[in-house]
N, C-alpha and C positions, 0 to 999 in steps of 0.2 A: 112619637110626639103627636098633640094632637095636632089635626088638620088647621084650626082657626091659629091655633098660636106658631104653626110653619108660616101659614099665607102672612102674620105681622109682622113676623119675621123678618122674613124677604121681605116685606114691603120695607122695612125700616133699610135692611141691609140694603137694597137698591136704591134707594133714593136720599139715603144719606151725604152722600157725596156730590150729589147735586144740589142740596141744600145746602152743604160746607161752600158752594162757589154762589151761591145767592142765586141759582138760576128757580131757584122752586123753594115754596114758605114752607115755612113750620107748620101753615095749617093744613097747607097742604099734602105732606107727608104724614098729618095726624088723620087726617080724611081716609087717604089711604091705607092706614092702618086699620082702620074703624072699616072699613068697607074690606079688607081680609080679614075681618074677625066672625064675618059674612058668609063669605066664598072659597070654596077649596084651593088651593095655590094654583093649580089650572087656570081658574075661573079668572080669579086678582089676575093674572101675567096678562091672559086679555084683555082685563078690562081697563089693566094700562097702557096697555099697547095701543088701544081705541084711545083711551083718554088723550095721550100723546098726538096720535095721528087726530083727533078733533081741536086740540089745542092750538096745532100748527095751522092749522085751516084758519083756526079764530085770528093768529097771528098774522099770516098772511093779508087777510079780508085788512086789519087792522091799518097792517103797514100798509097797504094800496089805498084803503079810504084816506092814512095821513101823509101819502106823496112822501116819505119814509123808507121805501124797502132797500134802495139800493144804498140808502145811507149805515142803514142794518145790516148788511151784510158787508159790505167795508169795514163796517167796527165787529163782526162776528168774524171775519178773516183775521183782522189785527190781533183779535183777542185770541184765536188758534194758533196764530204766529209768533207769538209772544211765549204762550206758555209750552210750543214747543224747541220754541229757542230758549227759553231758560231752563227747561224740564218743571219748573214749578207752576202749581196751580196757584190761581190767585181768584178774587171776585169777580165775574162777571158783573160789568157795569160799573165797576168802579169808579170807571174815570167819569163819567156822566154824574155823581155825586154829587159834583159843585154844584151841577147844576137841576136841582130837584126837580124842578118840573120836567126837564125832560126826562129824568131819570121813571119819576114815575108813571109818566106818558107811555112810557116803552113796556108797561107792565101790563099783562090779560092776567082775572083774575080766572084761577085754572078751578073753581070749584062746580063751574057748568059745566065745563068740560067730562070733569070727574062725573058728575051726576048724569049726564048725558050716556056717558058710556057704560054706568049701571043699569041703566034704564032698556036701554039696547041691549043689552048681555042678559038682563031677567026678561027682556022682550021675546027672549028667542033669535034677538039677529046674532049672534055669534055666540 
């Protein structure tokens, strides 16, 4: 198989399922697929693995500038408790819905993230 259509592959196969719980967009996963059609499947697993580890920084910085974090992780606890008391997955954020703007407050858009970590990976940092 070639090399570009394994690394989309995977990209699709991993992050599909994160998608299905609304933690990560559509365009998100389309990025990533676009950026393994790039990089050999080595390449892509780093440079998600950065993307992930720079996301969470974005996220972090985020919820600390919005006085936020500890309310984020009581509802990131409920939401593991939940779906390991029922055995089923369900949406992340659901219940925040009603209320759109927080819903959407709570969101980083991950395509800097994503760019970031290509940028670094063709830099030669990793």
């Amino acid at each position: 198989m070639d090399s570009a259509v394994a690394a989309m592959l995977l990209a699709f196969c991993i992050l599909y399922p994160i998608y299905r719980i609304s933690a990560l967009g559509a365009g998100d996963v389309k990025l990533f697929i676009m950026v393994g059609s790039f990089l050999s499947v080595n390449r892509l697993l780093h440079v998600m693995v950065v993307s992930f580890i720079i996301g969470a920084v974005f996220s972090l910085g985020k919820m600390i500038s919005e006085a936020n974090f500890m309310e984020r992780m009581k509802y990131l606890s409920s939401y593991l408790r939940d779906v390991l008391r029922s055995g089923q997955w369900k949406l992340y954020g659901e219940n925040l819905k009603d209320d759109f703007k927080k819903y959407k407050s709570n969101k980083i858009h991950f395509a800097l993230p994503i760019c970031l970590s290509v940028m670094l990976g063709l830099g030669g940092m990793f």
